[in-house]
N, C-alpha and C positions, 0 to 999 in steps of 0.2 A: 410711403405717403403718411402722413400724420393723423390721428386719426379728428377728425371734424367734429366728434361730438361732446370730444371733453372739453370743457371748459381752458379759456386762457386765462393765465393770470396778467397783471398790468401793470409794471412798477412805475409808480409816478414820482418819480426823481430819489430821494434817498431810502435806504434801507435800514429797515429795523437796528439792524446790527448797525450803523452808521449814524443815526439817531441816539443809540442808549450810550454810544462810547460818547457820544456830544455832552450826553446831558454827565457821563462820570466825568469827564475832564472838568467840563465848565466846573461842577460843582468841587472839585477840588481844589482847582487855582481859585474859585471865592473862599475857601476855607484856609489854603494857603496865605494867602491876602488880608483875613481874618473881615471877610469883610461882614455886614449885619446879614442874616439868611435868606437867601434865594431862592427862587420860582424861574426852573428854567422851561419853557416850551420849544418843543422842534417840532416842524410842518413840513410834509413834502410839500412837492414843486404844485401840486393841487390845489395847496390853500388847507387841508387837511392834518390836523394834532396825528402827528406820529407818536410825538413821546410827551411827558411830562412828568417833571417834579417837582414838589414843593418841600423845603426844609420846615424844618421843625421850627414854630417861632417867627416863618415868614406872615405876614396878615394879608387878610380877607381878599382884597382883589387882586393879589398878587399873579396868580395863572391868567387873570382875565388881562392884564397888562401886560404880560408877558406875551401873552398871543397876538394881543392887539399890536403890540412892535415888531412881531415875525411876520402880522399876516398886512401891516402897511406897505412892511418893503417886498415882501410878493407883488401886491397889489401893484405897485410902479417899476417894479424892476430897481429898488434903488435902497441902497442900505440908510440905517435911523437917520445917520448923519446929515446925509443930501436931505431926507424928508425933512427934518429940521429945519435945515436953511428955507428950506419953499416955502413948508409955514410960517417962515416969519416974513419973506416975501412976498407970497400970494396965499396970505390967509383967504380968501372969498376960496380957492379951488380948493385950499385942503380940509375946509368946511367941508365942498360938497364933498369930495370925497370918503370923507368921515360920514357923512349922510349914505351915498352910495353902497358904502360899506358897511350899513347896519349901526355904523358906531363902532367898528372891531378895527381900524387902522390909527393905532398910535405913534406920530410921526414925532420920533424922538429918540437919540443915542441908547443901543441896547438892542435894537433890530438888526441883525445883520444877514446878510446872502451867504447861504452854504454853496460853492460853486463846484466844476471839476476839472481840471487843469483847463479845459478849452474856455472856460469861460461860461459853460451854462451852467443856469441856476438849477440845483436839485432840491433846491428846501432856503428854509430858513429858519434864526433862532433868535427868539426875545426872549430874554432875563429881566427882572424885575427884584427888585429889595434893597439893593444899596443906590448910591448914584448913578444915574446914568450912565456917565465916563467907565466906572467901573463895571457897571452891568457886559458894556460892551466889550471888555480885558476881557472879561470869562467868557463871554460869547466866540471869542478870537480862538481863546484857550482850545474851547471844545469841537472848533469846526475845524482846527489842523491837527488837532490830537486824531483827528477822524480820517488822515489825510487829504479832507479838500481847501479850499482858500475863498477867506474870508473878505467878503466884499461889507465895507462899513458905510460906504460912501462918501467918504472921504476923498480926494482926488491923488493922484500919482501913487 
């Protein structure tokens, strides 16, 4: 019988290990790319900063942007891309949302769903520094580098 008084631990969707290989991939394929320097964030499936880096030469709000496109597509279950489109269809909800949310969901290309093969979400990763389009390359990069699969929100 197990013993009851130790403590459980509680993994809320991805693992450390799982997380730091995201944030080496991602930041290689933007170096690859040559693109201007990155701020990647990974969150577990919690909403919670697993990992973070910022390159050298990335600016000022770069992590807070970065988070804020990991922890939008938490928020709806919906990677940058789908948020994207919403806000420009139904700006009045992704206001409130954005209200909801402290102001920490940036619905914009570059947030993406870390999933595992069945389809659940264990995390997610917004990039920030170059353009969007690209943020979201490296975000792809670092979440099958990791073996899981990258929901963009994108459709098919």
């Amino acid at each position: 019988m197990p013993d009851q008084t130790a403590p459980r631990s509680a993994v809320n969707g991805l693992t450390l290990a799982q997380a730091n290989a995201i944030l080496e991939a991602a930041l290689a394929k933007g170096r690859a790319l040559n693109l201007l320097p990155l701020t990647v964030a990974v969150l577990d499936a919690g909403g919670q900063l697993k990992a973070l880096q910022r390159e050298d030469g990335s600016s000022l709000l770069r992590p807070e942007i970065a988070i804020g496109k990991a922890y939008g597509a938490l928020a709806l279950g919906l990677g940058g891309r789908e948020l994207a489109r919403r806000a420009q269809a139904m700006a009045g909800f992704m206001n409130a949302l954005s209200d909801l949310a402290g102001g920490r969901a940036v619905p914009v290309p570059g947030g993406v769903l870390a999933c595992d093969a069945a389809g659940v979400i264990l995390g997610a990763v917004g990039i920030s520094g170059d353009v969007s389009a690209q943020d979201e390359v490296c975000a792809i990069a670092g979440i099958e580098a990791a073996g899981l699969r990258a929901e963009t929100g994108d459709p098919g």
